[in-house]
N, C-alpha and C positions, 0 to 999 in steps of 0.2 A: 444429683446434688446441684442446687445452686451455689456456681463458686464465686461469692463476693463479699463483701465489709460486712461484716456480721453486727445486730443490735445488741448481742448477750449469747453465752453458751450456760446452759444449764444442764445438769444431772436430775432426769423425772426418772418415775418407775412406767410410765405406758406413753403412747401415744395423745390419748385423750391429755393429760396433764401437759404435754407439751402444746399441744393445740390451743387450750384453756390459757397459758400462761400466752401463747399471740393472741387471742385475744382480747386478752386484760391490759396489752401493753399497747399505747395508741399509735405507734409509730411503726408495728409490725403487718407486713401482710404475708406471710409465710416463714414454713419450718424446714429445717433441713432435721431429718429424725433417724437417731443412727440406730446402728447395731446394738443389740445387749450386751454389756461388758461388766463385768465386779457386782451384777445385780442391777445395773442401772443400764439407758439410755441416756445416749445425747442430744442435745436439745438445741438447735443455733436457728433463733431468732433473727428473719433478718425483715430490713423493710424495702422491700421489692418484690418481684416477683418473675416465673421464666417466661410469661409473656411480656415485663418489659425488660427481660434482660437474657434474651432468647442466647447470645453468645456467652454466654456464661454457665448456660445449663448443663453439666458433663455425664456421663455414667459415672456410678460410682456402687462397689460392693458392698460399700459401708452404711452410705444414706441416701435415706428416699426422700423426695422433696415434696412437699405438698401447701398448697395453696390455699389461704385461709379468710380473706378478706376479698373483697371484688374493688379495686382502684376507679374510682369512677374516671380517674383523667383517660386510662387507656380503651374507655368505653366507645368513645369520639374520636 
């Protein structure tokens, strides 16, 4: 899980849907995508990512993080 200031948490029903909603939103490059809980996942939108926010990246049992945009600033 990337732990930092989050764009939006939302409730999807899969992965692909949380995916789908970072990249519809222009300000996100990654998801942190939780557990199934009440029928739903969590969905926390943020705009960063653990290659530029390598200390912030923690284990976590609940969510996986996954990378969804490529930043071209941290390309250079």
């Amino acid at each position: 899980r990337l732990n930092v200031s989050l764009l939006a948490t939302l409730q999807v029903s899969s992965l692909g849907e949380c995916t789908l909603e970072c990249i519809n939103h222009h300000d996100c490059f990654s998801v942190n995508f939780g557990n199934q809980g009440h029928g739903k996942h969590t969905c926390e939108l943020i705009n960063t990512d653990k290659f530029n926010q390598p200390g912030k990246f923690v284990l976590s049992q609940e969510f996986c993080h996954y990378n969804i945009k490529v930043n071209p600033h941290s390309l250079f």
